[in-house]
N, C-alpha and C positions, 0 to 999 in steps of 0.2 A: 270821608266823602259822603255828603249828602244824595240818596235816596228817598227815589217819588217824591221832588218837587216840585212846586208850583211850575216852574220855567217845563220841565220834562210833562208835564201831565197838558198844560196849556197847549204844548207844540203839537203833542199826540193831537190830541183834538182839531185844535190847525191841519193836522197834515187828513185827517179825514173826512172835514167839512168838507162839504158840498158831494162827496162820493159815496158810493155805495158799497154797503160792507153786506155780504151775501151769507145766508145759512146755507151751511156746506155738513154732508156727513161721510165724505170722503175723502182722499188725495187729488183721485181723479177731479171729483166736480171742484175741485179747490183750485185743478192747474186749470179747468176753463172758466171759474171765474175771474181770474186773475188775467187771463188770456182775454175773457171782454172786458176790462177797466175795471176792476171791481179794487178799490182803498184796502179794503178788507176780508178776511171772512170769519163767520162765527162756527164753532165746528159743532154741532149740537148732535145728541142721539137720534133724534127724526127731527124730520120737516116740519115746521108750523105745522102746515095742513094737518100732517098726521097728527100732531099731539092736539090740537084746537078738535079733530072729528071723535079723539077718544076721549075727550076730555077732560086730558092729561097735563103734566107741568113738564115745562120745559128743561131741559136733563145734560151737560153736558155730556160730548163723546168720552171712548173711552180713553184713557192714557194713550195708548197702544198709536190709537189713531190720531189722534193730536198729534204727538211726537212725529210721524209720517209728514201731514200734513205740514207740519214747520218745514221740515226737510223737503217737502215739494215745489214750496212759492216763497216767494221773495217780500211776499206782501205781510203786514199785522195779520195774527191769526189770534184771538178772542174762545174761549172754551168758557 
């Protein structure tokens, strides 16, 4: 069986055009953006704002909390 193909990667992208996939760095804020429409979320270590005001690179979360956040919503979650 084929993996990551074109048909699977195409549809992901289908399925989260036009929505919005939110940075999250919790469970919590993960079940309420899911709870307002959110396609997606990205689980990152801090906020934009945070990483852009210390003028930092953007970091995924840690294992710990990815893993959670899978286990909370029903939506793609992105790290």
């Amino acid at each position: 069986m084929e993996t990551g193909t074109w048909k699977v990667k195409t549809g992901l992208a289908q399925m989260l055009k036009g929505g919005v996939i939110m940075d999250i760095i919790s469970a919590e804020q993960a079940k309420i953006a899911e709870a307002a429409g959110a396609c997606a979320v990205m689980a990152l270590e801090r906020v934009p704002s945070d990483i852009r005001a210390a003028g930092g690179v953007a970091r995924m979360a840690d294992l710990s909390i990815i893993e959670e956040v899978i286990k909370t919503v029903s939506i793609p979650v992105m790290a």
